[in-house]
FILUMTOR-657285 format. One line per field, with one value per atom (N, C-alpha, C): x, y, z; residue number from 1; residue in one letter. Coordinates in steps of 0.05 Angstrom, whole numbers. Atoms other than C-alpha are relative to their C-alpha. Last residue first. Layout:
N
x <- [X; ...]
y <- [Y; ...]
z <- [Z; ...]
n <- [NUM; ...]
res <- [A; ...]
END
This chain:
239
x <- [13; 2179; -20; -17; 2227; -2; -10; 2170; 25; -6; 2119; 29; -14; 2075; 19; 27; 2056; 17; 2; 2102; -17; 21; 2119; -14; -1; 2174; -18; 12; 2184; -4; 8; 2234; -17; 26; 2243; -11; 23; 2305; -21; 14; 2353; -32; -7; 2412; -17; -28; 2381; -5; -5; 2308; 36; -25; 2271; 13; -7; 2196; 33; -28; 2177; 14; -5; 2111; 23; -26; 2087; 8; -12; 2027; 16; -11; 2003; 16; -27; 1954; 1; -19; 1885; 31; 5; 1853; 15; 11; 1892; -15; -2; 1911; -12; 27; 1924; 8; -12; 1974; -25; 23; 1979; 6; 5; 2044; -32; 27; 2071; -7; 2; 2139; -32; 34; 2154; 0; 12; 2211; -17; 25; 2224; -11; 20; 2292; -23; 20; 2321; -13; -19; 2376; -16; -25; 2322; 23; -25; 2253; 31; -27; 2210; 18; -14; 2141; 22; -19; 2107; 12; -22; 2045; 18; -15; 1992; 26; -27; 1931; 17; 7; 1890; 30; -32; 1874; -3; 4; 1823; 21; -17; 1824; -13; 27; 1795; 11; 12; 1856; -23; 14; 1894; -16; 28; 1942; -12; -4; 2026; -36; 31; 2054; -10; 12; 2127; -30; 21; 2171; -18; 21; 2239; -26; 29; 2293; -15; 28; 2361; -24; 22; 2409; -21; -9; 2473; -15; -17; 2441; 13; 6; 2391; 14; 7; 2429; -20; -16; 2458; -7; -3; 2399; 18; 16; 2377; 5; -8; 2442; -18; -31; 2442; 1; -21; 2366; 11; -32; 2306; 18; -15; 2229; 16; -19; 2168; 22; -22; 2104; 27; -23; 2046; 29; -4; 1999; 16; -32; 1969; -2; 3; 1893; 32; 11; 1896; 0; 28; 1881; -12; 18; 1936; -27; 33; 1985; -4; 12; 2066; -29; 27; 2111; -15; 18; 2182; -26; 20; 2238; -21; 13; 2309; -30; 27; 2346; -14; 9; 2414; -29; 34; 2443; -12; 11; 2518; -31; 5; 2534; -16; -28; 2562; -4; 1; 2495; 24; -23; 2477; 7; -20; 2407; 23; -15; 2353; 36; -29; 2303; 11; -12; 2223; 32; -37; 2172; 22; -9; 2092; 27; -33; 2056; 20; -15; 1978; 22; -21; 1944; 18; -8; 1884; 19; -31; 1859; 9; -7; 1782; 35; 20; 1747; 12; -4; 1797; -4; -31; 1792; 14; -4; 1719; 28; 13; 1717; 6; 2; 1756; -4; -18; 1723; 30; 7; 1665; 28; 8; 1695; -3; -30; 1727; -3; -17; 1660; 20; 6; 1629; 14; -5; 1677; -10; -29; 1669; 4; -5; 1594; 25; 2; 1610; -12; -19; 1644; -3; -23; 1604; 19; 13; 1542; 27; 1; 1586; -19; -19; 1608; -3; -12; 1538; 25; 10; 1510; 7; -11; 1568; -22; -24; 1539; 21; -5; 1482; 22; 1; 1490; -9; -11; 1536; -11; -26; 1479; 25; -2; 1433; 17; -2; 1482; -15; -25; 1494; -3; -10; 1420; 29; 19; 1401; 6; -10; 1456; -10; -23; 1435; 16; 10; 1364; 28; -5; 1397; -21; -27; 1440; -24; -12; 1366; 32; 13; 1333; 5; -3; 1384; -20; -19; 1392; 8; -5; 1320; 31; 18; 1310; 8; -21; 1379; -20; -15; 1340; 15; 10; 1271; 30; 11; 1305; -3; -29; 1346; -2; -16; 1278; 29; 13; 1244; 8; -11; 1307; -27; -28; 1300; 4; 8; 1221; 32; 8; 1235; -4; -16; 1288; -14; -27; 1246; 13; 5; 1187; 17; 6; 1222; -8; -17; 1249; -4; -16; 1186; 16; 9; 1161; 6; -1; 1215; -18; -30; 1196; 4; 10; 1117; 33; 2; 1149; -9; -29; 1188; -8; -16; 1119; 27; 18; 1079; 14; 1; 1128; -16; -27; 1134; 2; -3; 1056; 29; 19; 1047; 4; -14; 1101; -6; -29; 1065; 18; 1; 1005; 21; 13; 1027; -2; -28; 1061; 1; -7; 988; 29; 15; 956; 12; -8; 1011; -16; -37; 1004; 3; -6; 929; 32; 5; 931; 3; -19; 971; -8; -21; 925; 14; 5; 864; 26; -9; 895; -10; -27; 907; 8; -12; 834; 34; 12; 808; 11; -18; 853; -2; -30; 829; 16; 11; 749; 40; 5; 761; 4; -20; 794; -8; -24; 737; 26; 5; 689; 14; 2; 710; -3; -24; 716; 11; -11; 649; 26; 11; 626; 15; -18; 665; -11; -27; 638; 10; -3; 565; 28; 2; 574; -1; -25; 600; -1; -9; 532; 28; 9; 489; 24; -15; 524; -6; -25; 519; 3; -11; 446; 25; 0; 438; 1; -17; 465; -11; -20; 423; 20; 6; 354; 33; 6; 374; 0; -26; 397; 5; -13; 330; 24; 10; 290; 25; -6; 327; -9; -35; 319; 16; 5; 237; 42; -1; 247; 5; -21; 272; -4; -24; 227; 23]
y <- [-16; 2584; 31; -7; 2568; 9; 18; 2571; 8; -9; 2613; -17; -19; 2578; 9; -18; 2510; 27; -26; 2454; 18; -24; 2379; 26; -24; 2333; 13; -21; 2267; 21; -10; 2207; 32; -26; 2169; 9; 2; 2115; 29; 22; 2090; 11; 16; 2133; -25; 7; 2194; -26; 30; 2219; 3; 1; 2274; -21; 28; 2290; 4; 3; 2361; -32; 21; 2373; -4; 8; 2445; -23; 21; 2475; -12; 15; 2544; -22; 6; 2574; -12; -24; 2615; -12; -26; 2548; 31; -23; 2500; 7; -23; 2427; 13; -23; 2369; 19; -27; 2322; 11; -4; 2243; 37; -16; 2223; 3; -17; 2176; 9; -10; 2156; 12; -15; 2112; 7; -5; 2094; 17; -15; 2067; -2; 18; 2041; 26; 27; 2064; -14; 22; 2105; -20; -10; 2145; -30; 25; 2141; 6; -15; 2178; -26; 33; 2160; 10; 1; 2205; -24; 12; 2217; 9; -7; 2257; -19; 22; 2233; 8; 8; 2302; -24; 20; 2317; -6; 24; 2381; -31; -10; 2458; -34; -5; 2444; 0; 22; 2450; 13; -6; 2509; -19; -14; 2488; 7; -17; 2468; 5; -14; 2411; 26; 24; 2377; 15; -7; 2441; -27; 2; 2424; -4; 5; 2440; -2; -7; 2439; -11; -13; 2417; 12; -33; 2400; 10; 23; 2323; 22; 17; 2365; -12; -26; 2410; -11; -16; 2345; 20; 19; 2319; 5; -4; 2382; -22; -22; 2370; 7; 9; 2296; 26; -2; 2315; -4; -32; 2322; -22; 17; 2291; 17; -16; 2319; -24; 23; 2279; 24; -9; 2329; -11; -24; 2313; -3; -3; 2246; 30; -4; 2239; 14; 16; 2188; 16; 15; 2244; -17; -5; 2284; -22; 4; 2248; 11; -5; 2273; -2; 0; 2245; 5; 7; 2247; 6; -2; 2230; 3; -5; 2215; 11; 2; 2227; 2; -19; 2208; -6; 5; 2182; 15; -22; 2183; -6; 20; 2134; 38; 22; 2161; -8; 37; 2210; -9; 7; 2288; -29; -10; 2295; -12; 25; 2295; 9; -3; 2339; -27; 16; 2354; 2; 0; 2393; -20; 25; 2390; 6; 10; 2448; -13; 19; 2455; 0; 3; 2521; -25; 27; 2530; -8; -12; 2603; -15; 18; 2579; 3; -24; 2636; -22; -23; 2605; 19; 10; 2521; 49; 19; 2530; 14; -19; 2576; -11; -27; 2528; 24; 7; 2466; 16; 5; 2488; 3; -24; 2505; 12; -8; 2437; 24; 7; 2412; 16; -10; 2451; -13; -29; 2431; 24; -1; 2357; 31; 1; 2367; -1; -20; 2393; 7; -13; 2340; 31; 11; 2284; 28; -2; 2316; -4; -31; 2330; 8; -18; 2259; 27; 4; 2231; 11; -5; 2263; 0; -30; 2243; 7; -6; 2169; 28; -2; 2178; -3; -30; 2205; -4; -22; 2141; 26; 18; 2089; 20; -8; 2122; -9; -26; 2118; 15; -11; 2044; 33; -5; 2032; 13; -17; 2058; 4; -25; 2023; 20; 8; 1954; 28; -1; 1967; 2; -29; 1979; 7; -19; 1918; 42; 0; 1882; 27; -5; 1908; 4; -34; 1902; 14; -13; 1831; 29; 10; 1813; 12; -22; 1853; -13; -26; 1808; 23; 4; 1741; 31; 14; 1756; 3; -20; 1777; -1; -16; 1709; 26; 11; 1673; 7; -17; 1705; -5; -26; 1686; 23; -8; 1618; 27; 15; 1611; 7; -27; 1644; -3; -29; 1595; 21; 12; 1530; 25; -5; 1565; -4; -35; 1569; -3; -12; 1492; 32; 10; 1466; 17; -20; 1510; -9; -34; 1484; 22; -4; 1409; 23; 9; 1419; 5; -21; 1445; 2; -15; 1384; 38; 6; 1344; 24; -19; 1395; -25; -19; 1383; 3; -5; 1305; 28; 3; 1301; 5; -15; 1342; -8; -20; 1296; 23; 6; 1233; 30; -2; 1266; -7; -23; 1290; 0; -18; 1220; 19; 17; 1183; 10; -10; 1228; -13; -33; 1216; 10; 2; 1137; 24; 13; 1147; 1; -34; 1196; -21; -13; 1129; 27; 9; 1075; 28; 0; 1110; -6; -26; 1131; -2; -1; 1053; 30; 10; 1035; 10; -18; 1088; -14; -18; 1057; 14; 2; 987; 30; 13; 1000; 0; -27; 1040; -3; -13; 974; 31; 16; 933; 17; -6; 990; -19; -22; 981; 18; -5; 910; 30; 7; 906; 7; -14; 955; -12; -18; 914; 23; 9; 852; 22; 5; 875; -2; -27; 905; -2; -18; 843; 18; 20; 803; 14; -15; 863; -25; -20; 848; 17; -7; 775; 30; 18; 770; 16; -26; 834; -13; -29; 784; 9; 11; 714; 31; 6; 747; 2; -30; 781; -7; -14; 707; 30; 7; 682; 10; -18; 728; -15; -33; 711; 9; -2; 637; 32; -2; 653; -3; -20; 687; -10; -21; 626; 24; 12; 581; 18]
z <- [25; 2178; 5; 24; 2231; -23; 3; 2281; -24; 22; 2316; 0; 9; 2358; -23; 10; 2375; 1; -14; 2387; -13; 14; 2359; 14; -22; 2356; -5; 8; 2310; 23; -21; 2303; -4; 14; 2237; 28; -11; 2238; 0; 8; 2191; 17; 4; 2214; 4; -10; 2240; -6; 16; 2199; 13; -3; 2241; -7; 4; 2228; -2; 11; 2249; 7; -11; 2272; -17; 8; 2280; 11; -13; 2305; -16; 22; 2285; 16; 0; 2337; -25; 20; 2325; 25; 5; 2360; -5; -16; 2381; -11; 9; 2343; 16; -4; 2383; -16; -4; 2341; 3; -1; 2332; 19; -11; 2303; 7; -4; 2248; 28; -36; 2221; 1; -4; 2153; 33; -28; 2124; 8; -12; 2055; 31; -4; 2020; 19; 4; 1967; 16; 8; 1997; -11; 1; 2038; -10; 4; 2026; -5; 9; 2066; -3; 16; 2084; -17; 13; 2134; -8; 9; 2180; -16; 14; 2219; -8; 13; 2251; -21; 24; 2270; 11; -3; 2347; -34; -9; 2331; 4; -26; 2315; 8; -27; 2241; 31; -3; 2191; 26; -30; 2156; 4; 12; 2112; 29; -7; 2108; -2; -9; 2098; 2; 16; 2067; 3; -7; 2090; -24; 13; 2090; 6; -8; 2141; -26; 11; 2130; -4; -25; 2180; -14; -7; 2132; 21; -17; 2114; 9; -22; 2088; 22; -22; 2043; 23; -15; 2019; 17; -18; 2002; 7; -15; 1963; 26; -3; 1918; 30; -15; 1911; 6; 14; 1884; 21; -7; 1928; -20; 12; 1911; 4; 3; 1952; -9; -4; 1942; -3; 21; 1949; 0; 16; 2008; -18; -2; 2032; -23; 23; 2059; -5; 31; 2109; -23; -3; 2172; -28; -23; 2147; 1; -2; 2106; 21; -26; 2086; -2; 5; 2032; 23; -17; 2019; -2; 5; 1968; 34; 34; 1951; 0; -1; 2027; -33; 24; 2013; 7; 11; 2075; -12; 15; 2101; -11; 21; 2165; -25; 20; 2220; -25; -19; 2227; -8; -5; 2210; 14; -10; 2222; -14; -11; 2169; 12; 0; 2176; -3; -7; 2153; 7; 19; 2166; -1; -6; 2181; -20; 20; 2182; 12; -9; 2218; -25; 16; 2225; 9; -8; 2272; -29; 7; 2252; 12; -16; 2284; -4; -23; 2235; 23; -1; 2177; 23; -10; 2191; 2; -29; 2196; 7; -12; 2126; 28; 1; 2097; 20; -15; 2112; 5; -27; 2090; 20; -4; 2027; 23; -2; 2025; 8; -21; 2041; 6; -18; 1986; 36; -2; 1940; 22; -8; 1957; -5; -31; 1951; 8; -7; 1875; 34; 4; 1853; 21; -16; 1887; -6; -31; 1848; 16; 2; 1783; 24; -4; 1787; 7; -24; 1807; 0; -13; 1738; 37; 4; 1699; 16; -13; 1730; 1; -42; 1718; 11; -13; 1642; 28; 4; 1634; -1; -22; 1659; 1; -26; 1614; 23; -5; 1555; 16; -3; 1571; -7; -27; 1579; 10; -8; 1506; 36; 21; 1471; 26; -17; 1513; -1; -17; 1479; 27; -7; 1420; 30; -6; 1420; 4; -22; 1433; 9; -19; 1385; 32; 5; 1330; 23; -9; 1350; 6; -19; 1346; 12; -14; 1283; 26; -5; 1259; 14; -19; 1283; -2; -30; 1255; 21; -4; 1187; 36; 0; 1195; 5; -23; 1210; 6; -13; 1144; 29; 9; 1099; 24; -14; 1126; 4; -30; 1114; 11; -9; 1047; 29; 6; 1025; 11; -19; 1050; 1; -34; 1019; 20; -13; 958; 14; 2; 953; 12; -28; 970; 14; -18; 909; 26; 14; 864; 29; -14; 888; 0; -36; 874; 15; -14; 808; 31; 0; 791; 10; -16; 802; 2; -23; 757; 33; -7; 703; 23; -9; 713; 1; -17; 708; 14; -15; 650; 23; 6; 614; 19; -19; 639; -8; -31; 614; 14; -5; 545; 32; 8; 531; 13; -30; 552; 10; -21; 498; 33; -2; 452; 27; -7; 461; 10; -27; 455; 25; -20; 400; 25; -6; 368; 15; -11; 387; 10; -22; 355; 27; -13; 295; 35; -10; 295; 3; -22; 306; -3; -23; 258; 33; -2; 202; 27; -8; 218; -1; -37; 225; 8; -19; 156; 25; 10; 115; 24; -11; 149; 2; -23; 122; 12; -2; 51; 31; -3; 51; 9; -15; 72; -5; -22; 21; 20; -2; -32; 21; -4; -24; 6; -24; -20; 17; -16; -83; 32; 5; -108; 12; -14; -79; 4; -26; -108; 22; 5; -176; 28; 5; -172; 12; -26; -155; 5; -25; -210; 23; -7; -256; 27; -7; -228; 1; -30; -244; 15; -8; -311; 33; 12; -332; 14; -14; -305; 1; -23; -342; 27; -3; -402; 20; -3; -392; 5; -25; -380; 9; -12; -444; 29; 3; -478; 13; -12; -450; -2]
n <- [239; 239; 239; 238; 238; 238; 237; 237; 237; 236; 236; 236; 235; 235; 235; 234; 234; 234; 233; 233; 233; 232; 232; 232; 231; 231; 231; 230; 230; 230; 229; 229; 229; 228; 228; 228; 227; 227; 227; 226; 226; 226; 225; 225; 225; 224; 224; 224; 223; 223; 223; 222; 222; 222; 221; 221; 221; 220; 220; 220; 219; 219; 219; 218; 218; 218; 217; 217; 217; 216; 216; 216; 215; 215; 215; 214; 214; 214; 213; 213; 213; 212; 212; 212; 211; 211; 211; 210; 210; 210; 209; 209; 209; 208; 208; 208; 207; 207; 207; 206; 206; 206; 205; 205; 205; 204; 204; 204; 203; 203; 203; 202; 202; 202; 201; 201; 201; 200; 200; 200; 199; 199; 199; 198; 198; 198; 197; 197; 197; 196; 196; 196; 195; 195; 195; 194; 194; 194; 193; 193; 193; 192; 192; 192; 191; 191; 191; 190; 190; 190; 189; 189; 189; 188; 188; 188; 187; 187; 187; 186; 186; 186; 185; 185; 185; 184; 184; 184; 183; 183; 183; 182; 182; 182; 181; 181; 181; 180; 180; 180; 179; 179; 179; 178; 178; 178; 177; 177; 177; 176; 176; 176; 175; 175; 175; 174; 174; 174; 173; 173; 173; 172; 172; 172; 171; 171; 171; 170; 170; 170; 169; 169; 169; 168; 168; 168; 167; 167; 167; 166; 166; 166; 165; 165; 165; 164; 164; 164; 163; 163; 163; 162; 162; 162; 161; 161; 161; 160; 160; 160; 159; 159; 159; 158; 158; 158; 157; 157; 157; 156; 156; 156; 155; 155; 155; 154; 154; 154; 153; 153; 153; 152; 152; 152; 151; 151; 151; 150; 150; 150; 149; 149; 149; 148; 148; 148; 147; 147; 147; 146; 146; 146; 145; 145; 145; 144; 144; 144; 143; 143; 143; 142; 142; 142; 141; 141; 141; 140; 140; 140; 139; 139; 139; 138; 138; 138; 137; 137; 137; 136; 136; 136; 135; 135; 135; 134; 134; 134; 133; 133; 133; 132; 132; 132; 131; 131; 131; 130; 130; 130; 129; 129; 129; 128; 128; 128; 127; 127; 127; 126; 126; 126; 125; 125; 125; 124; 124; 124; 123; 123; 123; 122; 122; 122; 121; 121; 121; 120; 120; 120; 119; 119; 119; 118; 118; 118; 117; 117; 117; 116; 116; 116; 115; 115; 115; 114; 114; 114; 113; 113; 113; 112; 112; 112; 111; 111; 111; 110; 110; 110; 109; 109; 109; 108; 108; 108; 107; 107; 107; 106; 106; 106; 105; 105; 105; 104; 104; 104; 103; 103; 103; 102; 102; 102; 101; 101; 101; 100; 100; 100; 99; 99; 99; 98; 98; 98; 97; 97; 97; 96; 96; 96; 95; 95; 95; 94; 94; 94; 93; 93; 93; 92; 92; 92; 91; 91; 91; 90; 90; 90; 89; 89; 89; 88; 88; 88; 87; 87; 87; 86; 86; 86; 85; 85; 85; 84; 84; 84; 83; 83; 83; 82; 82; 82; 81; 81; 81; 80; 80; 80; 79; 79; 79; 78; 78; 78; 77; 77; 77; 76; 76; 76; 75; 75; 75; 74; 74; 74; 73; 73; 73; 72; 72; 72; 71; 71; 71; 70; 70; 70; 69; 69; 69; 68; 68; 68; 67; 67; 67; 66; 66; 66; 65; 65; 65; 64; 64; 64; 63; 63; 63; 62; 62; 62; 61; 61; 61; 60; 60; 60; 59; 59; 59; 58; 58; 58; 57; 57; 57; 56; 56; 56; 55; 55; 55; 54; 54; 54; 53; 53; 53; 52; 52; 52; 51; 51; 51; 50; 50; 50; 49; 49; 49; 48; 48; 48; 47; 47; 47; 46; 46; 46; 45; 45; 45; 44; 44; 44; 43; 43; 43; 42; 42; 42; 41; 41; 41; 40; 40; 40; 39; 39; 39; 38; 38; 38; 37; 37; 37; 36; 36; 36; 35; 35; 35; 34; 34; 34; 33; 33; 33; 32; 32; 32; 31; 31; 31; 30; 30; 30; 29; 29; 29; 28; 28; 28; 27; 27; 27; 26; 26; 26; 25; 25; 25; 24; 24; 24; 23; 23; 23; 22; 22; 22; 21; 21; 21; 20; 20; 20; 19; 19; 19; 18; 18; 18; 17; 17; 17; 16; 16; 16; 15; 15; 15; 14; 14; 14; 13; 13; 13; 12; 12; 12; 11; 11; 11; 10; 10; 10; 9; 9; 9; 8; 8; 8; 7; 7; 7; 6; 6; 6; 5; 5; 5; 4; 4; 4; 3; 3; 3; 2; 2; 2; 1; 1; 1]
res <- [X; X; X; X; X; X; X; X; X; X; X; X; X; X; X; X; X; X; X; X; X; X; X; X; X; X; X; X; X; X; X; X; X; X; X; X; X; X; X; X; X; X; X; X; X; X; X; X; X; X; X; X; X; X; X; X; X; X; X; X; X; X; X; X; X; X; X; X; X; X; X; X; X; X; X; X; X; X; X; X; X; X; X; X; X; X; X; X; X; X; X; X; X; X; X; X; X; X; X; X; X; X; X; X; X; X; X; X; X; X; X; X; X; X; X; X; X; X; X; X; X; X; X; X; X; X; X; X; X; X; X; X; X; X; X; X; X; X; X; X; X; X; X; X; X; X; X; X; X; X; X; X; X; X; X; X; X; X; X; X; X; X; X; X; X; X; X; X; X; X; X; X; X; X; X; X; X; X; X; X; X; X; X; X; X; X; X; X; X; X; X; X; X; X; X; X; X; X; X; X; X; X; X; X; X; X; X; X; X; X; X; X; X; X; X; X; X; X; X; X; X; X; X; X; X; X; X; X; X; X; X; X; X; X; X; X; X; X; X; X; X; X; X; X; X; X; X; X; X; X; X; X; X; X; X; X; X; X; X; X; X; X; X; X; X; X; X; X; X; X; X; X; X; X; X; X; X; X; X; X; X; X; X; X; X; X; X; X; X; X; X; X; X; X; X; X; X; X; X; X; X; X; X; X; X; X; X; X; X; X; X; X; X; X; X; X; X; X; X; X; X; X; X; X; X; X; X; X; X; X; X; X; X; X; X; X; X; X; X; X; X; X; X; X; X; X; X; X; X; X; X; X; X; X; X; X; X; X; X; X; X; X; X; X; X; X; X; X; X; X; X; X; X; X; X; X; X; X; X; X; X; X; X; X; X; X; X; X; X; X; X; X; X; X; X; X; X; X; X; X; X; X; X; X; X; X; X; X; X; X; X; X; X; X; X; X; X; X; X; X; X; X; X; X; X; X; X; X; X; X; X; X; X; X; X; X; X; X; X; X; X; X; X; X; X; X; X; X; X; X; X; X; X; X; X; X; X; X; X; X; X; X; X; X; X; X; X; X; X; X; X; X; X; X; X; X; X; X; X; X; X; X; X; X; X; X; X; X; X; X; X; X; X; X; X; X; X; X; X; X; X; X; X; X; X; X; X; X; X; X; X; X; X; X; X; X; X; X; X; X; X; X; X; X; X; X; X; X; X; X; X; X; X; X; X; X; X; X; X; X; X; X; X; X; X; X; X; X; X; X; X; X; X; X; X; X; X; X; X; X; X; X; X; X; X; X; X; X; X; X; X; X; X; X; X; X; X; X; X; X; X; X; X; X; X; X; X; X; X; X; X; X; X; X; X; X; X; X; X; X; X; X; X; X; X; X; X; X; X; X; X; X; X; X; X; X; X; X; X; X; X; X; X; X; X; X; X; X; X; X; X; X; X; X; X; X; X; X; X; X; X; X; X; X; X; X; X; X; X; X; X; X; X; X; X; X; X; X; X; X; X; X; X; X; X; X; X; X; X; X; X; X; X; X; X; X; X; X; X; X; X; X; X; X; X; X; X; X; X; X; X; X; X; X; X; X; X; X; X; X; X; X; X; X; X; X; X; X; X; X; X; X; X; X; X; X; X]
END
């Protein structure tokens, strides 16, 4: 009886002590289940921190690169526009200084057919010794009249503007003759004029005159009291 008490006794402990030990395992791993859940939480938190963070940087650079393309897209469309301009001005460059060596080209053509003309015209007027001079007077009138200026055209093209002083206009108004013309021309009718201004105001006389052959012909414009009469003869003359 007594042992089987003792066996029982022995029975019951190590019940107990596997019952305790049981206790404290569970507790043991309860206590673990809760730390592992709240490191869990917090990498979570961080991990969710990390990405929203990650996501706001790589948003703000999406913008950024917007931004630069926007800027290089301008900066390549401004290039674009000044090659464009620089193309054009020198394309405009290029015509304006052909445009100016044709035209010094046509001057120095025009220059040098007018010389041959004149040459021409010349030679003609020399081996044909057809001489045309054109003079001027002004008579004596009731009325006094300062001649200030005259001007003599052959065939439209006008000669050498003669201008007189109170002195030379006097010697006019006296009977003196002045010589406004004087060349050798082609033996043919030339249109001959004058524009003489006397006292400020401007009068004009014109003529139509055969020329000879080896003669000198002579037209002598005559200014009496406002008006412009003319005369004209061949041979040898006051000059």
């Amino acid at each position: 009886m007594h042992r089987l008490l003792q066996g029982g006794s022995t029975v019951m402990t190590r019940t107990g002590l596997l019952a305790v030990f049981a206790m404290m395992v569970g507790a043991s791993s309860g206590a673990r289940a809760q730390v592992s859940e709240a490191e869990y939480k917090a990498r979570r938190e961080q991990l969710q921190k990390e990405l929203e963070a990650t996501q706001k940087a790589l948003a703000d650079a999406k913008g950024q690169r917007v931004q630069l393309q926007a800027r290089v897209e301008a900066l390549i469309a401004q290039a674009m526009q000044e090659r464009s301009q620089a193309l054009l001005l020198s394309n405009e460059t290029t015509a304006l200084q052909q445009l100016d060596a044709l035209l010094a080209t046509s001057q120095d053509n025009l220059s040098a057919q007018r010389d041959r003309f004149a040459a021409l015209s010349d030679a003609v007027a020399a081996r044909s010794g057809a001489t045309l001079v054109i003079l001027l007077r002004a008579d004596s009138s009731s009325q006094p009249q300062n001649v200030q200026s005259a001007v003599a055209t052959v065939d439209s093209v006008a000669a050498q503007t003669r201008t007189y002083n109170s002195k030379a206009s006097g010697a006019l108004a006296q009977g003196a003759v002045d010589q406004l013309y004087r060349a050798p021309v082609v033996p043919s009718d030339h249109a001959v004029a004058v524009q003489i201004t006397v006292d400020g105001r401007t009068l004009t006389g014109s003529t139509r005159v055969p020329v000879s052959r080896q003669a000198v012909t002579y037209v002598q414009f005559i200014v009496r009291n406002g008006q412009v009469t003319s005369t004209t003869w061949q041979g040898s003359g006051p000059f």
